[in-house]
Backbone as JSON Lines, residues from 0, in Angstrom:
{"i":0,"aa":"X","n":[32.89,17.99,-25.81],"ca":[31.66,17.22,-25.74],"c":[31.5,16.7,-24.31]}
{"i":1,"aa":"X","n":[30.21,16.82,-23.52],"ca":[30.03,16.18,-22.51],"c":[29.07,15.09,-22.33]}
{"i":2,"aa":"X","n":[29.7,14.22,-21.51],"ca":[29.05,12.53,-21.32],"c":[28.14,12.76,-20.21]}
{"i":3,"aa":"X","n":[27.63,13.94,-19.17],"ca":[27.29,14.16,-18.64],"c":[25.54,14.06,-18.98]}
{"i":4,"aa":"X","n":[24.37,13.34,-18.67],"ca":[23.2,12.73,-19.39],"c":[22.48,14.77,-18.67]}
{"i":5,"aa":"X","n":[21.26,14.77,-19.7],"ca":[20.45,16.06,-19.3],"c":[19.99,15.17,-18.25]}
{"i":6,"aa":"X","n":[19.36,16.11,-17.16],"ca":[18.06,15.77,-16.7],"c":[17.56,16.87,-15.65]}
{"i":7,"aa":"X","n":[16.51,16.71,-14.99],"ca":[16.26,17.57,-14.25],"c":[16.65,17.5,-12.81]}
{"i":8,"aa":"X","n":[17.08,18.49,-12.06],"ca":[17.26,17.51,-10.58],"c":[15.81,17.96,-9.33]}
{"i":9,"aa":"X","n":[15.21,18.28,-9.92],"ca":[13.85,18.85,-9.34],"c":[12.96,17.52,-9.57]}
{"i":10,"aa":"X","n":[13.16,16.78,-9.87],"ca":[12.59,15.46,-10.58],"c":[13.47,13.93,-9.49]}
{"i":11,"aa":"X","n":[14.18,14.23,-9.05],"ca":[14.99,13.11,-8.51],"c":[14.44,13.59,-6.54]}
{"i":12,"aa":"X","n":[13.47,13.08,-6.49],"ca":[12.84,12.92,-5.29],"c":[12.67,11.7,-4.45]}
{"i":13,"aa":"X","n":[12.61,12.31,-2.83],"ca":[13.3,11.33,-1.59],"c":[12.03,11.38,-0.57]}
{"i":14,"aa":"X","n":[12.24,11.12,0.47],"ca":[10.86,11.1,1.32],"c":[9.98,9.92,1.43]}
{"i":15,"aa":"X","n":[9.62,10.24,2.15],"ca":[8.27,9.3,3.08],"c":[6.94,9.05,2.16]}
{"i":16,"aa":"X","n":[6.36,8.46,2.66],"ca":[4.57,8.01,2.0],"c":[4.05,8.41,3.34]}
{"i":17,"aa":"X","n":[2.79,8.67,3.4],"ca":[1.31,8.04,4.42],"c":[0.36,7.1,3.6]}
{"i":18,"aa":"X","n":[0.6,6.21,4.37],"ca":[-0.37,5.15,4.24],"c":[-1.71,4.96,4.43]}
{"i":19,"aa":"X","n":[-2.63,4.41,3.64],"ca":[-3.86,4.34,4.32],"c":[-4.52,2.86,4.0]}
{"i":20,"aa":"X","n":[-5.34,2.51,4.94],"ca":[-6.15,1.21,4.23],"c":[-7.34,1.6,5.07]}
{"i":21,"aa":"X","n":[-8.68,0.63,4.01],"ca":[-9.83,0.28,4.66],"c":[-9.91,-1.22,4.1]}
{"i":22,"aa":"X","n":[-11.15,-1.68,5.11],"ca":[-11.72,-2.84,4.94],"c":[-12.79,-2.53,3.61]}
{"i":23,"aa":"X","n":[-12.22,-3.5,2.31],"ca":[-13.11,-3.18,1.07],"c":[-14.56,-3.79,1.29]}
{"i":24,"aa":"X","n":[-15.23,-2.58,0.55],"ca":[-16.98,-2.92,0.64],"c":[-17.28,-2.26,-0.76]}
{"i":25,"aa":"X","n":[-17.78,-3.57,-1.17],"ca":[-18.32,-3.54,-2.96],"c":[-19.5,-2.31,-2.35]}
{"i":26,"aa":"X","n":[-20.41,-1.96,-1.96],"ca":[-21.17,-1.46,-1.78],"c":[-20.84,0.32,-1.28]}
{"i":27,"aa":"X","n":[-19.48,0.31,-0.91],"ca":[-19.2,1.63,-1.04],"c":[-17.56,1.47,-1.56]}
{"i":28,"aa":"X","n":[-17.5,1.65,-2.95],"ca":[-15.82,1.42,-3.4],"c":[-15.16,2.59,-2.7]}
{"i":29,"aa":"X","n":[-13.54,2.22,-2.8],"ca":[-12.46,3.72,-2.16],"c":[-12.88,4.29,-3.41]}
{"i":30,"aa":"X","n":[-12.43,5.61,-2.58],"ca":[-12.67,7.02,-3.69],"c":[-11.19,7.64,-2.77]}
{"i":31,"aa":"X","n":[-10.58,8.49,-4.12],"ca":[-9.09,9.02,-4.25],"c":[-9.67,10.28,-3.52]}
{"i":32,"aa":"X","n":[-9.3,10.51,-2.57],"ca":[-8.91,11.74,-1.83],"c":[-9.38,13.0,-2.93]}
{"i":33,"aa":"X","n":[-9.89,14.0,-2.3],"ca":[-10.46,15.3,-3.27],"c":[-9.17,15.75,-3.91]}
{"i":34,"aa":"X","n":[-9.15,16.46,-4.86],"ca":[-7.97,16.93,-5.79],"c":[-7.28,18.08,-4.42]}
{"i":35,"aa":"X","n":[-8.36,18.88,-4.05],"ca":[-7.96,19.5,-3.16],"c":[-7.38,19.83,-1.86]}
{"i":36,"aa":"X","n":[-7.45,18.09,-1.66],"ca":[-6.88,18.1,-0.07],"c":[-5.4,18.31,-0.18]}
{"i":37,"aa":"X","n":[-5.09,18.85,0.89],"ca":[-3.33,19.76,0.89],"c":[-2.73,18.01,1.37]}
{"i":38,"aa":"X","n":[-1.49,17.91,0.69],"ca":[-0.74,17.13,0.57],"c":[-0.4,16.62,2.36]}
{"i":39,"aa":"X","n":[-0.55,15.61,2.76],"ca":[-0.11,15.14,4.64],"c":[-1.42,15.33,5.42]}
{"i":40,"aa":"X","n":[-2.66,15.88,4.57],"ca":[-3.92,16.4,5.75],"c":[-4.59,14.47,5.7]}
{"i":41,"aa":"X","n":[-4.94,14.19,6.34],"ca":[-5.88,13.02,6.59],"c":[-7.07,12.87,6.01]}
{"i":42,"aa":"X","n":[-7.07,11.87,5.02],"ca":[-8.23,10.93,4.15],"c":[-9.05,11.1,4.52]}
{"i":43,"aa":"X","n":[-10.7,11.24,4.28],"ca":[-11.85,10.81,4.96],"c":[-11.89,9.77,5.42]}
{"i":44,"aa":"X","n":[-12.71,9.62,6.15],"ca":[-13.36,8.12,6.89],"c":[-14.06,7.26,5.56]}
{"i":45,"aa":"X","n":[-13.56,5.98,5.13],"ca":[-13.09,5.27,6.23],"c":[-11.86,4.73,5.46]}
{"i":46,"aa":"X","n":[-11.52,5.59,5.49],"ca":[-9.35,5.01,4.98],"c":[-8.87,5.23,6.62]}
{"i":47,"aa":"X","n":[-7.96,4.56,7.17],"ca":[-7.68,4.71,8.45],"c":[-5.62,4.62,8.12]}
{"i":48,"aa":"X","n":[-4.93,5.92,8.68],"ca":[-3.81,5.59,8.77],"c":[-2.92,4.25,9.4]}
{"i":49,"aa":"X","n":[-1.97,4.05,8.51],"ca":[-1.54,2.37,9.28],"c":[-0.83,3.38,10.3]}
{"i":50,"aa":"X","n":[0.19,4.16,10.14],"ca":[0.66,4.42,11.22],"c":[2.17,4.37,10.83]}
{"i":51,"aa":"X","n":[3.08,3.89,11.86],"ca":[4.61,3.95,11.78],"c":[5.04,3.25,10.82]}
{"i":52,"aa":"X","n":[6.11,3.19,10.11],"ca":[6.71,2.42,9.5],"c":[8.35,1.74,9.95]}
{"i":53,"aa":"X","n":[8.78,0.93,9.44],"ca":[10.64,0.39,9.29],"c":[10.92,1.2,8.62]}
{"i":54,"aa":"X","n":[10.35,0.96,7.15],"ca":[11.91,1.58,5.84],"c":[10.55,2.28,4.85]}
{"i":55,"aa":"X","n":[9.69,2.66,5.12],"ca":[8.13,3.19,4.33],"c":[7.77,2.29,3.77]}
{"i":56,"aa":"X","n":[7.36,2.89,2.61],"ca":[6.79,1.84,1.77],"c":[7.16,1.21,0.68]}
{"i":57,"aa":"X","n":[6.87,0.24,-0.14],"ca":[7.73,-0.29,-1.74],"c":[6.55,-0.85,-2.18]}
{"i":58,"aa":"X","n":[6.1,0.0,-3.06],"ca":[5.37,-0.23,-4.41],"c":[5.89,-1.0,-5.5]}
{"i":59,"aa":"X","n":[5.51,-2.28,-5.94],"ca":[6.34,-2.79,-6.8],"c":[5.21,-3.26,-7.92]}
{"i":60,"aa":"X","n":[6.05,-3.4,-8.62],"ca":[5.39,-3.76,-10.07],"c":[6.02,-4.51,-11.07]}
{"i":61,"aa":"X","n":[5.19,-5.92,-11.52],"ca":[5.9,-7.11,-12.39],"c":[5.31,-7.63,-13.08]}
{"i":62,"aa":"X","n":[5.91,-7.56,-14.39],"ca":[4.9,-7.58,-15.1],"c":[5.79,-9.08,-15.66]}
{"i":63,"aa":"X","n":[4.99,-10.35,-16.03],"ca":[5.55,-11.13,-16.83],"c":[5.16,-11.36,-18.55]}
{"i":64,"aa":"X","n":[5.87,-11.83,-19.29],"ca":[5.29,-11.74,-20.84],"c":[5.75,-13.09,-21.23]}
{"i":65,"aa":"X","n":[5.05,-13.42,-22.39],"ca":[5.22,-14.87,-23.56],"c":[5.59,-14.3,-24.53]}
{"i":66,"aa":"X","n":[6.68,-14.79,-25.22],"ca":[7.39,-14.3,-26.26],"c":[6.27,-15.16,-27.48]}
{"i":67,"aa":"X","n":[6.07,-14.58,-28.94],"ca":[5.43,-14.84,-30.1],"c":[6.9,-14.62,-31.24]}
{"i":68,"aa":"X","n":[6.59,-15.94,-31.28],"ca":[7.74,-16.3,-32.03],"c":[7.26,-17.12,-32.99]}
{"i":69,"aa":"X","n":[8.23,-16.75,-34.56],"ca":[7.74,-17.92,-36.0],"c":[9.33,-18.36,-36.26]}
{"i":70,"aa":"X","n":[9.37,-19.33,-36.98],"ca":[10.27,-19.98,-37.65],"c":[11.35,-19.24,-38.29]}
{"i":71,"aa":"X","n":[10.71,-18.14,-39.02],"ca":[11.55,-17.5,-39.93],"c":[12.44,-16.74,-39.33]}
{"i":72,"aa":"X","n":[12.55,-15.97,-37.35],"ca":[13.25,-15.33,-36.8],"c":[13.77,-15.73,-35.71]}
{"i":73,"aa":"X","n":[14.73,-15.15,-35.15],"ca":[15.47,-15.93,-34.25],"c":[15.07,-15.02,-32.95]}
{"i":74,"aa":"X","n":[14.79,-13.73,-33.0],"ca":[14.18,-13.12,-31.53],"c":[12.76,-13.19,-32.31]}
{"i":75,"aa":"X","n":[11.55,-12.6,-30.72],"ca":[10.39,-12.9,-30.55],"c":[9.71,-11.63,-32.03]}
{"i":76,"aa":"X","n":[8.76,-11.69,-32.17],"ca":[7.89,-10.8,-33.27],"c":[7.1,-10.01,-32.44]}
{"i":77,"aa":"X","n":[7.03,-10.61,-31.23],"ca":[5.8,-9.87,-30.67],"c":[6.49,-10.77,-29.09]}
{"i":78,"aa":"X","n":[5.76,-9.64,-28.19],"ca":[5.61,-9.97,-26.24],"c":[3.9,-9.76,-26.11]}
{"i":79,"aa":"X","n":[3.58,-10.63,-25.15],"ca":[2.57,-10.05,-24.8],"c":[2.7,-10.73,-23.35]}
{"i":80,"aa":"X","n":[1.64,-9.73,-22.37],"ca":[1.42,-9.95,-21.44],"c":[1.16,-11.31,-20.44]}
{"i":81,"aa":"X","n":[1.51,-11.85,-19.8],"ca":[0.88,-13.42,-19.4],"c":[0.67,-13.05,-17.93]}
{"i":82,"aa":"X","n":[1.04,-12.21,-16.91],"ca":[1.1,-12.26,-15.33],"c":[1.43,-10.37,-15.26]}
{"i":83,"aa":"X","n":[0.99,-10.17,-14.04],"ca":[1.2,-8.78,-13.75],"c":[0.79,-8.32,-12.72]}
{"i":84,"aa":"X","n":[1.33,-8.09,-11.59],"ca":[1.35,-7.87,-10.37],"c":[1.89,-6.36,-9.84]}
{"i":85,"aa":"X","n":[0.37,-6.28,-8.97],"ca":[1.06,-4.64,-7.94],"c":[1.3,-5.57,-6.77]}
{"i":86,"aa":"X","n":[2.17,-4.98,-6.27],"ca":[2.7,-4.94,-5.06],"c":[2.86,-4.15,-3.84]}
{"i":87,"aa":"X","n":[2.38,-3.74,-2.58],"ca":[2.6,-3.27,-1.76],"c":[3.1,-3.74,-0.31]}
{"i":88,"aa":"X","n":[4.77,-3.47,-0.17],"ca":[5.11,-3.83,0.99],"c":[5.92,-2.95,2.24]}
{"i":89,"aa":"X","n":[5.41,-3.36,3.06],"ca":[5.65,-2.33,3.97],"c":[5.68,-2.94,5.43]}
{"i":90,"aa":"X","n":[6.59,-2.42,6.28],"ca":[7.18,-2.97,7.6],"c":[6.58,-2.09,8.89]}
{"i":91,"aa":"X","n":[5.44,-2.98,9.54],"ca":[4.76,-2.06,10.19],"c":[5.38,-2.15,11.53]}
{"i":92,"aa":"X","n":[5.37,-0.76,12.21],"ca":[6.24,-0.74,13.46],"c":[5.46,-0.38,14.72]}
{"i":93,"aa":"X","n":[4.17,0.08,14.52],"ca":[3.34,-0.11,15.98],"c":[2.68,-1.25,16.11]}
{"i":94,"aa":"X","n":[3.06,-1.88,17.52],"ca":[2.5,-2.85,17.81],"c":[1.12,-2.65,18.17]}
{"i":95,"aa":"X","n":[0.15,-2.78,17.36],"ca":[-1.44,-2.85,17.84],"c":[-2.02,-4.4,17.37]}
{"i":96,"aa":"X","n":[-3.01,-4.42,18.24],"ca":[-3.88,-5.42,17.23],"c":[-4.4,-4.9,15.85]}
{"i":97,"aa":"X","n":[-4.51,-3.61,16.07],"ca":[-5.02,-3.37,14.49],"c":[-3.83,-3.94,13.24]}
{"i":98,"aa":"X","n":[-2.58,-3.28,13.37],"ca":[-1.44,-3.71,13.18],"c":[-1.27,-5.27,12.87]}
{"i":99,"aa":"X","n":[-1.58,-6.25,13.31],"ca":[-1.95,-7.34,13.75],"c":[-2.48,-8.19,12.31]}
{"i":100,"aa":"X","n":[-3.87,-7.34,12.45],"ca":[-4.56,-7.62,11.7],"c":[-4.22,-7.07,10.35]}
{"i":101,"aa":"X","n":[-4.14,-6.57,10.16],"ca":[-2.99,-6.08,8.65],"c":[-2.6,-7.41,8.08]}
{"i":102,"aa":"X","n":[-0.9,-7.41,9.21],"ca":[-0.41,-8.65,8.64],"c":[-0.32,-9.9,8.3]}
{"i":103,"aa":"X","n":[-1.72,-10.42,9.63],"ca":[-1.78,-11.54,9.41],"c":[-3.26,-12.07,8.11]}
{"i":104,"aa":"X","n":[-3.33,-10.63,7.4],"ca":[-4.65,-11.24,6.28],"c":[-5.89,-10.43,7.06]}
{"i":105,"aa":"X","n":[-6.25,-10.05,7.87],"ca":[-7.46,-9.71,8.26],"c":[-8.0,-10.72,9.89]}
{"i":106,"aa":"X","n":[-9.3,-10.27,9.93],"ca":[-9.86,-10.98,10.87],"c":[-11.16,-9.93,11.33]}
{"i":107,"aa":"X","n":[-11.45,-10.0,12.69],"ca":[-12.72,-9.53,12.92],"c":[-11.76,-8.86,14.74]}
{"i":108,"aa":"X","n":[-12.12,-7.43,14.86],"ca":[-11.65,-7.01,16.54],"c":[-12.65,-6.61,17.0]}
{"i":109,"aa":"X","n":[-12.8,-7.41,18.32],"ca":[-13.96,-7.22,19.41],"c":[-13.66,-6.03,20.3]}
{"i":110,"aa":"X","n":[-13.8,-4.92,20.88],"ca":[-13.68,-4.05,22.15],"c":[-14.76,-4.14,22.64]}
{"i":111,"aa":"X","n":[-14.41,-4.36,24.21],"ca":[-15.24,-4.06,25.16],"c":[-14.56,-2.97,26.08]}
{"i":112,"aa":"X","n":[-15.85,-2.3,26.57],"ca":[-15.05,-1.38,27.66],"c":[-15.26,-1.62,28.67]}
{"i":113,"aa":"X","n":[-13.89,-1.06,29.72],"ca":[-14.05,-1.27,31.2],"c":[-15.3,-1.21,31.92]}
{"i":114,"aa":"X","n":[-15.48,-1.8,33.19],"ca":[-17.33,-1.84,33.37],"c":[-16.39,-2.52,34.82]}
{"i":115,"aa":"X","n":[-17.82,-2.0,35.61],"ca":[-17.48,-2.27,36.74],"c":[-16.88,-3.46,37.23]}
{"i":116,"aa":"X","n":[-15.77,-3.89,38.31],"ca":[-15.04,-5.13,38.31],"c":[-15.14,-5.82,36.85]}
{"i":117,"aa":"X","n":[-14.82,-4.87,35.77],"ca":[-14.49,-5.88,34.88],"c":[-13.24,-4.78,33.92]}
{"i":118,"aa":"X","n":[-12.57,-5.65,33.83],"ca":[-11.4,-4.82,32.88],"c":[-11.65,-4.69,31.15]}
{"i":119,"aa":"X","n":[-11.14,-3.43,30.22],"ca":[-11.53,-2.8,29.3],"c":[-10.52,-4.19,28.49]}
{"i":120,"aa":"X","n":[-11.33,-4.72,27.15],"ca":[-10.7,-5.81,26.27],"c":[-10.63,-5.47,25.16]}
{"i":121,"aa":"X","n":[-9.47,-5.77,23.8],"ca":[-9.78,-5.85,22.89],"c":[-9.27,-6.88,22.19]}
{"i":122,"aa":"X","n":[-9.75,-8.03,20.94],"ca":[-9.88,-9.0,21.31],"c":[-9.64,-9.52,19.63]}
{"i":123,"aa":"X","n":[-8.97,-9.57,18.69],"ca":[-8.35,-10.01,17.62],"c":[-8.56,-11.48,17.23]}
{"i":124,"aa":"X","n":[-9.99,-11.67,16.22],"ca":[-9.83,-12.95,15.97],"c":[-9.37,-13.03,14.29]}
{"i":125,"aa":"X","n":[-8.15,-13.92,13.94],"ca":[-8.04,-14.34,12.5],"c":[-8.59,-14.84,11.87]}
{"i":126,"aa":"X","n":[-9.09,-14.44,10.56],"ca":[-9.97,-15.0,10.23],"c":[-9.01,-16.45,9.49]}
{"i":127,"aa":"X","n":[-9.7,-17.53,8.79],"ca":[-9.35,-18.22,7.94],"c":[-9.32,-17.64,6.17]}
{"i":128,"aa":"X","n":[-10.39,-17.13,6.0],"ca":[-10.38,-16.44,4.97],"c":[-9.48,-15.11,5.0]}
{"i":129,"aa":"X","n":[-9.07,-14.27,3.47],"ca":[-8.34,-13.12,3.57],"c":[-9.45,-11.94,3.71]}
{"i":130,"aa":"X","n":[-9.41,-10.68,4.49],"ca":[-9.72,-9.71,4.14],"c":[-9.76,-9.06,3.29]}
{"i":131,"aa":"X","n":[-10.56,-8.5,2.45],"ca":[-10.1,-7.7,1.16],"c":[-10.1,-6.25,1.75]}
{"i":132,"aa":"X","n":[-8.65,-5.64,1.17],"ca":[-8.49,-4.31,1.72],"c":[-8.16,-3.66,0.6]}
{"i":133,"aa":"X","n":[-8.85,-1.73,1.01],"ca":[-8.09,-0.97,0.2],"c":[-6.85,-0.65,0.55]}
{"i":134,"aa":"X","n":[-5.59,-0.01,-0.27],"ca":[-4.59,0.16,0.07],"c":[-4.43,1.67,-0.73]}
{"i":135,"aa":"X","n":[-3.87,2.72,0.03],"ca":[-3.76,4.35,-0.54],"c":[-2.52,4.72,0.3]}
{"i":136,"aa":"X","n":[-1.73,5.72,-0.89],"ca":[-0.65,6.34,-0.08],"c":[-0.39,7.7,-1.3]}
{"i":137,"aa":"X","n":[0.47,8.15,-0.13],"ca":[0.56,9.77,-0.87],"c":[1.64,10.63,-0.48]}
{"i":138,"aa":"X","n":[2.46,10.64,-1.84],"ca":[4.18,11.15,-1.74],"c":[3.67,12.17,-2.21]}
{"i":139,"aa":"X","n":[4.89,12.63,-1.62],"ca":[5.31,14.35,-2.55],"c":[5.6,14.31,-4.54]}
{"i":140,"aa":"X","n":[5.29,14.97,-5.28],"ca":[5.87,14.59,-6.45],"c":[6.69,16.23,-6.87]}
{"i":141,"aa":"X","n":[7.42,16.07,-8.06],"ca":[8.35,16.85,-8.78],"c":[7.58,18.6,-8.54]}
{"i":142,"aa":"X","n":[6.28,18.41,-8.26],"ca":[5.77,19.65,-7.96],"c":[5.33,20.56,-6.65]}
{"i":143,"aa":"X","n":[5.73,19.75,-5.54],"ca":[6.03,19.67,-4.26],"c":[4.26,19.65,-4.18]}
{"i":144,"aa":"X","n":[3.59,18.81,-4.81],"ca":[1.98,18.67,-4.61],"c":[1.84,17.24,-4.27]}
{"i":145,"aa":"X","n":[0.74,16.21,-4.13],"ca":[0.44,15.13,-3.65],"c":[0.65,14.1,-4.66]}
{"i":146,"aa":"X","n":[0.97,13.07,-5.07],"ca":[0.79,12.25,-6.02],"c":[0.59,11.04,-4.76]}
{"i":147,"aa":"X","n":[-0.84,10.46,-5.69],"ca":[-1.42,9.6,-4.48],"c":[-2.19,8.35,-5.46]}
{"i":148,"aa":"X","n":[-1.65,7.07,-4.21],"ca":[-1.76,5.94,-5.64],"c":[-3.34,5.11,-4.85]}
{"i":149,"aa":"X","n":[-4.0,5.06,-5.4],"ca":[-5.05,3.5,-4.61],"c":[-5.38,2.18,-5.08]}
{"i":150,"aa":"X","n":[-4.99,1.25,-4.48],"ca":[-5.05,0.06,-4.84],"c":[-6.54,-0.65,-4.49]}
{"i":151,"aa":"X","n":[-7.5,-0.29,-5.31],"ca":[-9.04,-0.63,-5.08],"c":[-9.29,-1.99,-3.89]}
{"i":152,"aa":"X","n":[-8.43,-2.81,-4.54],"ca":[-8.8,-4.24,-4.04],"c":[-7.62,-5.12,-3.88]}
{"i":153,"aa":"X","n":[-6.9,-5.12,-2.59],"ca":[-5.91,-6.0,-2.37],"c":[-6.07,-7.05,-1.48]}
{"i":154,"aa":"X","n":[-5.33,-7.99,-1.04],"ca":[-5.03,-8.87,0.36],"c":[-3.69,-9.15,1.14]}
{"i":155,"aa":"X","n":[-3.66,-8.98,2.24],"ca":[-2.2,-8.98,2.54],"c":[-1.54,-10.66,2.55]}
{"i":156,"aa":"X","n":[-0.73,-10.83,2.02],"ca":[-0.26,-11.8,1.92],"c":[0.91,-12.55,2.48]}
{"i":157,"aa":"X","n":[1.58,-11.64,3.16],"ca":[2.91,-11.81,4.01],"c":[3.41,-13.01,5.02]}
{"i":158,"aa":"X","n":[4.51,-13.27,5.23],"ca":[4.63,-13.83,5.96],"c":[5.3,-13.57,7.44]}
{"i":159,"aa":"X","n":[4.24,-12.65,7.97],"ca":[5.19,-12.17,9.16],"c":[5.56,-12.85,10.15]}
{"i":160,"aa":"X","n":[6.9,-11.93,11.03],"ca":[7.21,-12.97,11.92],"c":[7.94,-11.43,12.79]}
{"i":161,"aa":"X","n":[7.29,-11.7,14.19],"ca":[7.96,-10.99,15.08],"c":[8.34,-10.91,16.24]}
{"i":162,"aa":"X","n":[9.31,-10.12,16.32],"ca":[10.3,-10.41,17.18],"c":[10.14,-10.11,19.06]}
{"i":163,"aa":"X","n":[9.66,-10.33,19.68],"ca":[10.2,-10.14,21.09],"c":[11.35,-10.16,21.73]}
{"i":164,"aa":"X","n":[12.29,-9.41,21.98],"ca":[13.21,-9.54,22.86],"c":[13.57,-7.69,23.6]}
{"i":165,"aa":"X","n":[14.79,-8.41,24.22],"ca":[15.28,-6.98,25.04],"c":[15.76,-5.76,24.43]}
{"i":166,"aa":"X","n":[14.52,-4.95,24.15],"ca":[15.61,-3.68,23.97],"c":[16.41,-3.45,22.5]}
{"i":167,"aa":"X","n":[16.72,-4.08,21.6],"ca":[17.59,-4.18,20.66],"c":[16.91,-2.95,19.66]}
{"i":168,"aa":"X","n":[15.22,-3.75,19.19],"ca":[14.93,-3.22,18.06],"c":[13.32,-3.22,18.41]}
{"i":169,"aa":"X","n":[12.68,-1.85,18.03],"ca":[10.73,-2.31,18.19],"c":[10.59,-3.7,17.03]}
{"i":170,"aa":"X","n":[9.12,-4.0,18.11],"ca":[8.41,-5.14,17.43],"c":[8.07,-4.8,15.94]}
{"i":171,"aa":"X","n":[8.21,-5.32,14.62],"ca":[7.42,-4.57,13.57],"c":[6.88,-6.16,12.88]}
{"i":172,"aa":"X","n":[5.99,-5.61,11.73],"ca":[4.76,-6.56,11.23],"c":[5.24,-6.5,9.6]}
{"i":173,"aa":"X","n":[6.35,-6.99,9.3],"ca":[6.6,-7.0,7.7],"c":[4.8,-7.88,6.94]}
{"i":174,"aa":"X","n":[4.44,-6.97,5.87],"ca":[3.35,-6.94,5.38],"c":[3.32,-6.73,3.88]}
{"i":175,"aa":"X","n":[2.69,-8.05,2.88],"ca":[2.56,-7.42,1.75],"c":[1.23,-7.25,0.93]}
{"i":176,"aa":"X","n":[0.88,-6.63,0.74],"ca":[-0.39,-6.19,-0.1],"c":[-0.65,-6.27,-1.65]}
{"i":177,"aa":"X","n":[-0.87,-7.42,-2.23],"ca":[-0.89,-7.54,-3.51],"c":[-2.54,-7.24,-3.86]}
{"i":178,"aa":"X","n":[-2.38,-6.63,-5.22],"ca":[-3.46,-5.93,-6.09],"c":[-4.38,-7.13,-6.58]}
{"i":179,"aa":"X","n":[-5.81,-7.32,-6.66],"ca":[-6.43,-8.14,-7.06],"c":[-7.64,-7.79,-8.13]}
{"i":180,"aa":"X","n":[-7.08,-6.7,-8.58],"ca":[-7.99,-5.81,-9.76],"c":[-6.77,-5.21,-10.97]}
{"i":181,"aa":"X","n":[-7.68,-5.47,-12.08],"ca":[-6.86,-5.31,-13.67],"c":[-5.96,-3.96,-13.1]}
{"i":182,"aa":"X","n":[-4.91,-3.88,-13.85],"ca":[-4.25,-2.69,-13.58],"c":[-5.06,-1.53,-14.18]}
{"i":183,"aa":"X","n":[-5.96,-1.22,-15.01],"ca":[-6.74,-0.06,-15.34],"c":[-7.25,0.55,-14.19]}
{"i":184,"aa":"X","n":[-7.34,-0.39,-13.0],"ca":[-8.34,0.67,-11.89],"c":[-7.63,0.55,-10.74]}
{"i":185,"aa":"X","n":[-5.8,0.43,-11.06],"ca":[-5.05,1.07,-10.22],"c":[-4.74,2.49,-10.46]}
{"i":186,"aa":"X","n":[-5.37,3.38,-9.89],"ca":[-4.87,5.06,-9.52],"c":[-3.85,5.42,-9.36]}
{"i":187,"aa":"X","n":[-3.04,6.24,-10.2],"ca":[-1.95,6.84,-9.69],"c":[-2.32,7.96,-10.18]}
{"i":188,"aa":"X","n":[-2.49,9.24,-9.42],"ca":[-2.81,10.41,-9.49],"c":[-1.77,11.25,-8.75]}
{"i":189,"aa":"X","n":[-1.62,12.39,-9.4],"ca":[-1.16,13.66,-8.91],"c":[-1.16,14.82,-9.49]}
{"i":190,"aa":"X","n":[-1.07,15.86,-8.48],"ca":[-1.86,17.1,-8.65],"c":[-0.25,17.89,-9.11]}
{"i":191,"aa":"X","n":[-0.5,18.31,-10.36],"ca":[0.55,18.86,-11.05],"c":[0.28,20.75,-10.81]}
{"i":192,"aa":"X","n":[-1.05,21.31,-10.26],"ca":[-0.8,22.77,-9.89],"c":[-2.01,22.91,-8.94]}
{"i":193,"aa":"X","n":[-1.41,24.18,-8.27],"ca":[-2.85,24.5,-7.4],"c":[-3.51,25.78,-8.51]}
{"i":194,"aa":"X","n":[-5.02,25.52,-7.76],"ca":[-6.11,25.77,-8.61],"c":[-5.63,27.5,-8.41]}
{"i":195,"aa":"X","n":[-5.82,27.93,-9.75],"ca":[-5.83,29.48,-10.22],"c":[-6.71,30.18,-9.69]}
């Protein structure tokens, strides 16, 4: 007899994400990438790649429950739902203002361009309020095709803090992106064959 569990090892998958976010607009919601786009090709406009990462990404998910409990039993009869949270966190490693603006919640970036005796600016203000952002990313799955998740409506919530010094380690923007829509109209899609 073997203690050895079945499973598949075509199923036990490693690798990277690409990331994407836009600035959310009720007036044009994210839309999931065509079924057809080849797995690593670039989102339409206006999902914009974040770019580098630390350690990728961590999708998390928590769900809390209230136990329903009567007299007559000593465990619960029933769980139900009370709290439930997506999570997206991720350690951003190019230093941009865009970057910037990610972590610190949003804000508004001014560019100006160079002009005569005057030097080219770009110009990062925080807002007080949060940005509402979309959040999209897209792994490889068990079928070496795209499985790609979108988080309609998030805000970054993090508390970053970064580092300047010599040489040791790049600057990065630890960042977290929590979900602010029912879990029904969180997307997780993937393309299980190419089209016949």
């Amino acid at each position: 007899m073997s203690f050895i569990p079945s499973y598949t090892a075509a199923n036990v998958l490693t690798g990277s994400a690409k990331m994407y976010t836009q600035v959310y607009d009720a007036d044009l919601p994210p839309e999931t990438p065509d079924d057809d786009l080849e797995l690593g090709e670039l989102w339409d406009t206006p999902w914009k790649p974040i770019g580098a990462t630390e350690n990728g990404v961590m999708f998390g998910f928590k769900r809390a429950t209230d136990d329903i409990t009567i007299d007559e039993q000593i465990t619960p009869v029933d769980k139900r739902t009370k709290d439930l949270n997506f999570t997206i966190e991720v350690e951003l490693s190019e230093d941009t203002i865009e970057t910037m603006m990610l972590a610190y919640g949003g804000g508004e970036i001014t560019t100006v361009a160079a002009g005569a005796g005057t030097p080219g600016t770009k110009t990062l203000v925080i807002s007080s309020d949060l940005t509402y952002f979309a959040f999209g990313f897209e792994g490889i799955n068990p079928f070496g095709l795209p499985r790609r998740v979108i988080v309609p409506i998030s805000v970054s919530t993090a508390n970053a803090k970064t580092r300047y010094q010599r040489a040791k380690k790049q600057r990065t923007y630890a960042t977290s992106f929590e979900s602010l829509v029912a879990p029904e109209l969180v997307v997780i899609r993937e393309i299980t064959a190419e089209p016949t």
